[in-house]
C-alpha positions as CSV (number, residue, x, y, z in Angstrom):
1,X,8.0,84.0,-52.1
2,X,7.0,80.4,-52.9
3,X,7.0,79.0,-55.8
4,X,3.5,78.9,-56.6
5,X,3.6,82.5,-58.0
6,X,6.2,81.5,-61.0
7,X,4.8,80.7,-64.3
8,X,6.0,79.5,-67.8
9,X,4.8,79.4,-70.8
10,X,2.3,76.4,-72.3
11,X,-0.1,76.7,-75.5
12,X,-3.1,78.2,-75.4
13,X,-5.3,74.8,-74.2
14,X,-2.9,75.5,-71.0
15,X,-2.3,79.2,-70.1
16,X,0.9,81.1,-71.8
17,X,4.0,82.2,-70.0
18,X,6.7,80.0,-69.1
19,X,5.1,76.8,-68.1
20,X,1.9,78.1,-66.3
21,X,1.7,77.0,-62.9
22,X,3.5,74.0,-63.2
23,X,5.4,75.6,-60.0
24,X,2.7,75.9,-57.9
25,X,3.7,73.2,-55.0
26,X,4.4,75.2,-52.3
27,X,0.9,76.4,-51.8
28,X,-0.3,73.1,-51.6
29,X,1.9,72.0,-49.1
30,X,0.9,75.1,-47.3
31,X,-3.0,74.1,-47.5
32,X,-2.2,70.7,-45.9
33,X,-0.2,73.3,-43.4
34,X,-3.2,75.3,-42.6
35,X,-5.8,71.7,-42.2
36,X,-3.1,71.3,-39.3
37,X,-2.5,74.5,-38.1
38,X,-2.2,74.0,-34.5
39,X,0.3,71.5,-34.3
40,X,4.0,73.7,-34.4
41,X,5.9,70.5,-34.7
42,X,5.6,70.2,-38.5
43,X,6.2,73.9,-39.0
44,X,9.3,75.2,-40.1
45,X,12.2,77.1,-38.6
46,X,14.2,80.4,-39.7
47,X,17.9,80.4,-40.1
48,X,18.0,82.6,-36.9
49,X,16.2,79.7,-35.2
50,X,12.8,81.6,-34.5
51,X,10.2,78.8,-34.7
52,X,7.3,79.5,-37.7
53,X,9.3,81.8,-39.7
54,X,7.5,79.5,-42.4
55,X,4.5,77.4,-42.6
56,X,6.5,74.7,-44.4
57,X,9.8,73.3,-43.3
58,X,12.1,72.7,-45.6
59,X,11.6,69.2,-46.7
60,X,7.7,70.5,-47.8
61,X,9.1,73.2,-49.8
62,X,12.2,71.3,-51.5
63,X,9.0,68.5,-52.2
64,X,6.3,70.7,-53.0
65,X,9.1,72.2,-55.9
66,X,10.5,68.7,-57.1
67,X,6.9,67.8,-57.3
68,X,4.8,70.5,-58.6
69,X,0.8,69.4,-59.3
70,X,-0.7,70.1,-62.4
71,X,-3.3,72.2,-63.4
72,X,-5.6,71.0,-66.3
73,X,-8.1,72.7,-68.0
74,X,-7.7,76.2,-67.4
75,X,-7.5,78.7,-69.8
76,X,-6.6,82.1,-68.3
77,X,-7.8,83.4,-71.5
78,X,-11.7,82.7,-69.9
79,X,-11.1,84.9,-66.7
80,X,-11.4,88.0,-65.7
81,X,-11.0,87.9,-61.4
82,X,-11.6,90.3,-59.5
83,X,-12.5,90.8,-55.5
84,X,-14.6,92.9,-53.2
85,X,-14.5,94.1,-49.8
86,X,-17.9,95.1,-47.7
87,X,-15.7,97.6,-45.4
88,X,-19.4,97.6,-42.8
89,X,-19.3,93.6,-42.3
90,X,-15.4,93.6,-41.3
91,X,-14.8,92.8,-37.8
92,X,-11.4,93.1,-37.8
93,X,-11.0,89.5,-36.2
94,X,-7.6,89.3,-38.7
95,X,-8.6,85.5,-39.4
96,X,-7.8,86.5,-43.3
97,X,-4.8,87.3,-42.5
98,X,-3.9,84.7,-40.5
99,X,-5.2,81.8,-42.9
100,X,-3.1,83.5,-45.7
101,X,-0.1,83.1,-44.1
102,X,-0.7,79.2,-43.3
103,X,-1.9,78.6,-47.1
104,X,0.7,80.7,-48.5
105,X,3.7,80.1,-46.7
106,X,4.8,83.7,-45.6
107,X,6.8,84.9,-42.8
108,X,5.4,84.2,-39.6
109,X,5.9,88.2,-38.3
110,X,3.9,91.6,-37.9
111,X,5.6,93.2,-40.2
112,X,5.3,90.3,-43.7
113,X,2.3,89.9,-45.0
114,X,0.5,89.6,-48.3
115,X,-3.1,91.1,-46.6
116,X,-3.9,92.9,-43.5
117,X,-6.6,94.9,-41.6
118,X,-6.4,98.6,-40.6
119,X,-9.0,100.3,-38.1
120,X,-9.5,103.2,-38.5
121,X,-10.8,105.2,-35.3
122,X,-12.4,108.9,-35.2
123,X,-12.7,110.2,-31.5
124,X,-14.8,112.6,-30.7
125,X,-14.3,116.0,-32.3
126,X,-11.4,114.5,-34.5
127,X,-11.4,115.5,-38.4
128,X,-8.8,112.5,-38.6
129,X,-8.9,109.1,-38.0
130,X,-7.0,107.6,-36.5
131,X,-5.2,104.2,-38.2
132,X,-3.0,101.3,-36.8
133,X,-2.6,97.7,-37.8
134,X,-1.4,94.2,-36.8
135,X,1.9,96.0,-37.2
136,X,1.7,98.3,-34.6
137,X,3.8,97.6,-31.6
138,X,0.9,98.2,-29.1
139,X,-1.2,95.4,-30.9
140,X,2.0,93.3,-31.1
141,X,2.6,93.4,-27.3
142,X,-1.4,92.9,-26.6
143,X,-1.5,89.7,-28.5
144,X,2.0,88.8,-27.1
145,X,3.0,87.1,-30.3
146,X,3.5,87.5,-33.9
147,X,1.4,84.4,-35.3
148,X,-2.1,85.6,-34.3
149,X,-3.1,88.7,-34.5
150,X,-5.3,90.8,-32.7
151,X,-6.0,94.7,-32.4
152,X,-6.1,95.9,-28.7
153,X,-8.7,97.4,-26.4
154,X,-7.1,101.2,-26.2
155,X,-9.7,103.0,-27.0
156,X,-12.0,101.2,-24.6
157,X,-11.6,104.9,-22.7
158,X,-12.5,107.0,-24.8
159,X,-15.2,108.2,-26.5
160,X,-15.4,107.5,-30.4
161,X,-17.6,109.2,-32.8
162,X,-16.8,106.2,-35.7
163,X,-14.8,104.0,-36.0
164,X,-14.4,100.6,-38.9
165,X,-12.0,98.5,-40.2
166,X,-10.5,98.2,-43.6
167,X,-8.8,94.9,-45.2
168,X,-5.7,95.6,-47.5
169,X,-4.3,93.6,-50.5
170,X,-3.2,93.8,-53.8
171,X,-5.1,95.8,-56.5
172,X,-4.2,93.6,-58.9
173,X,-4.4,96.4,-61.6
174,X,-5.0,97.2,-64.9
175,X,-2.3,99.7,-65.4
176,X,0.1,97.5,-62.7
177,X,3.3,100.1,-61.9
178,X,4.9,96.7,-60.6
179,X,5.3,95.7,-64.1
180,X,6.3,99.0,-66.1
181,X,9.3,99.1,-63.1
182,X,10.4,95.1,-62.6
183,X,14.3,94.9,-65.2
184,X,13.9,91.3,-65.9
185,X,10.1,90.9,-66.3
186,X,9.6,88.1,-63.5
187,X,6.1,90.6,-62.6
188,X,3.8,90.5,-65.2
189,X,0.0,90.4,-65.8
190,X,-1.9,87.4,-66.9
191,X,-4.7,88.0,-69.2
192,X,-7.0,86.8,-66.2
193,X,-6.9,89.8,-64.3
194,X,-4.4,89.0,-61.7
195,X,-0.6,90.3,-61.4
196,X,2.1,87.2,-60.8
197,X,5.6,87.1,-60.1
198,X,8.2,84.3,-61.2
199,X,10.4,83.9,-58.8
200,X,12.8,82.5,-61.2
201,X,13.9,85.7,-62.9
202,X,13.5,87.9,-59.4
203,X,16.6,89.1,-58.1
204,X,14.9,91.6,-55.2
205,X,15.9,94.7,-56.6
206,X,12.8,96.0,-55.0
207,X,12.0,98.3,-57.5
208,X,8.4,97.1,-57.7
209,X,8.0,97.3,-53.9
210,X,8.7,100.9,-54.3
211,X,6.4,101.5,-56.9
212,X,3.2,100.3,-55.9
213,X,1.3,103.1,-54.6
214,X,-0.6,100.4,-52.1
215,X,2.2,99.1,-50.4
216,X,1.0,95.9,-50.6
217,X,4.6,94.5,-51.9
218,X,8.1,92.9,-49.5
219,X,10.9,91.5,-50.0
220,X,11.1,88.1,-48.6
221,X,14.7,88.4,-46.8
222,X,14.7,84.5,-46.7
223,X,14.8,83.6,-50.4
224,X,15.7,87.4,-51.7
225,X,12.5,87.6,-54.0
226,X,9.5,89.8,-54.2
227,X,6.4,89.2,-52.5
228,X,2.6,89.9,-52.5
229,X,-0.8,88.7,-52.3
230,X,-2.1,86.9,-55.9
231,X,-5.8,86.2,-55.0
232,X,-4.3,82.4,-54.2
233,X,-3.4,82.2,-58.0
234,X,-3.3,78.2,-57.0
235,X,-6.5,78.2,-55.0
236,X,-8.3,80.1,-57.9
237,X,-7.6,78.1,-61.0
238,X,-9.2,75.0,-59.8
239,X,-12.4,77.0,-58.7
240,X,-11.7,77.6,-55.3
241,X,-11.6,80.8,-53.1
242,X,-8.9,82.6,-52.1
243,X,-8.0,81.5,-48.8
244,X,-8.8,85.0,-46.7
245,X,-12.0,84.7,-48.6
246,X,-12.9,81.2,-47.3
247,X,-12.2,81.9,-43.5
248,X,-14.2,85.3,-43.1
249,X,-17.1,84.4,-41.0
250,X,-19.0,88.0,-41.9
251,X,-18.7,88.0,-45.9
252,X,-16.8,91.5,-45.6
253,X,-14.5,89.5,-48.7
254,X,-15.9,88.6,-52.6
255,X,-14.4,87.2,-55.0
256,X,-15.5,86.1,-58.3
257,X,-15.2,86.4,-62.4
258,X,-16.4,89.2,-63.9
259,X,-17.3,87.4,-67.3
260,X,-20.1,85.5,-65.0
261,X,-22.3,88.0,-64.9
262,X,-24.1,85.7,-61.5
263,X,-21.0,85.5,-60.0
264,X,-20.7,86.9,-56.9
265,X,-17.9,89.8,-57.2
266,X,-20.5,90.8,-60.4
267,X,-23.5,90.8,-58.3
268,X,-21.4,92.9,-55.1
269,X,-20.4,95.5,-57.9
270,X,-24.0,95.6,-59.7
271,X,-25.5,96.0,-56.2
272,X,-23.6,98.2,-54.4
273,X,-21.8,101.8,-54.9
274,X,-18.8,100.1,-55.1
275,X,-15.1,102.8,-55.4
276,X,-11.1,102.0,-55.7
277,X,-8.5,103.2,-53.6
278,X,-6.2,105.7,-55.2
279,X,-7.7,106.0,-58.3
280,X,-6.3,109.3,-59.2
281,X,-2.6,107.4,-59.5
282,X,-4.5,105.8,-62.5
283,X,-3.6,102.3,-61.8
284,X,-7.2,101.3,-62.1
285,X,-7.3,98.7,-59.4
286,X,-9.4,95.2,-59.5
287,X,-10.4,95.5,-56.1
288,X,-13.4,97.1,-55.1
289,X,-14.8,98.8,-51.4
290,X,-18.1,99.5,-50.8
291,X,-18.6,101.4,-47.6
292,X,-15.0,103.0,-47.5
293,X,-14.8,106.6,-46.2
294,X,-13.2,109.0,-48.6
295,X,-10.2,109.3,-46.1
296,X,-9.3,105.1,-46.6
297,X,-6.0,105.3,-49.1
């Protein structure tokens, strides 16, 4: 987890809770990561000496820590965020997924991630569908590496009745069981809507990555803290998109404030018949589908 997910407190011109983003370097360091994407040199390496284990090598993430920018002006007392996905424009191209890495500085693997695609295929006659991911070893061994990610060509053979693809990432809920389960309170809930964790007071007990009921929560083996997706928490407080957001070339992904009425995660849910995953674990998630079969969980 980088550092831009911790937060302190400040007074109420600022945000509250242990210093507001004053932490939030890493991600910018991972933005100028992502302008420069193709170029592995200024990547970093994991201890096991697998090239882009991170975005950042470790003289951006000791920098983008030392020097953490500042965030004027916001007042997360004025914001209520929340996000829509279009399940009918998703291509499943997994750009999102791969420009969320890059700006957020996750593990360069399958199986880390803080958003993702499913597909979900019905063949012909089936009453289930059937799902697989980036994860899947099939899709893995298609692409023939774990930076891009692609989904394969098996069904090319056989004959599908339906088949669409669903993007995954967290709820950020109302009733978050992340926070009733974390011991030392590094995952809390900002009055803004989305759910943040300061990865000063996480010790990886994991106990919140077993209690989401989305699965949408790791541990980060290489600094031993939780991790998830948080909308780009640094992308969003100076007015700009989340980064999965930005590189979708359909519009499948919305985000917006709910307290603009014209904004356009307000206009998605006024204009569509718009549900939540999982709603009878009564998390009451921020994140809403429109076109999503019953069977999507």
């Amino acid at each position: 987890m980088t550092n831009q997910d911790q937060i302190e407190n400040t007074e109420d011109t600022g945000v509250t809770r242990r210093g507001f983003l004053g932490l939030m370097g890493a991600g910018v360091a991972a933005t100028t990561a992502l302008v420069s994407v193709d170029s592995n040199a200024q990547f970093g390496q994991h201890k096991t000496g697998h090239k882009l284990a991170f975005q950042q090598n470790e003289a951006q993430y000791e920098e983008a820590l030392n020097n953490p920018p500042q965030i004027p002006n916001y007042n997360w007392n004025d914001h209520k965020w929340s996000y829509g996905v279009d399940v009918s424009r998703c291509i499943g191209c997994m750009r999102c997924m791969e420009a969320c890495k890059a700006e957020n500085s996750v593990q360069e693997d399958a199986n880390h991630h803080r958003t993702w695609i499913e597909r979900y295929v019905y063949l012909e006659g089936a009453e289930e569908a059937l799902v697989d991911s980036a994860a899947d070893p099939k899709n893995i061994e298609y692409v023939g590496s774990e930076v891009h990610f692609r989904f394969d060509n098996r069904y090319k053979d056989e004959k599908v009745d339906k088949a669409f693809f669903v993007p995954k990432l967290c709820n950020q809920c109302e009733e978050p069981s992340c926070v009733q389960v974390c011991p030392t309170g590094a995952t809390f809930k900002a009055p803004d809507g989305v759910v943040l964790i300061d990865t000063n007071y996480c010790f990886g007990c994991q106990y919140c990555v077993q209690a989401c009921p989305y699965g949408v929560r790791s541990l980060n083996e290489e600094r031993g803290t939780a991790e998830k997706c948080n909308w780009c928490y640094h992308r969003i407080t100076k007015g700009l998109n989340p980064a999965c957001v930005e590189v979708c070339p359909t519009g499948s992904r919305v985000f917006g404030d709910l307290n603009d009425k014209n904004s356009p995660i307000s206009l998605f849910i006024k204009n569509n018949q718009v549900t939540v995953l999982k709603s009878e674990m009564g998390n009451k998630p921020n994140l809403y589908y429109a076109g999503a079969d019953k069977e999507v969980s």
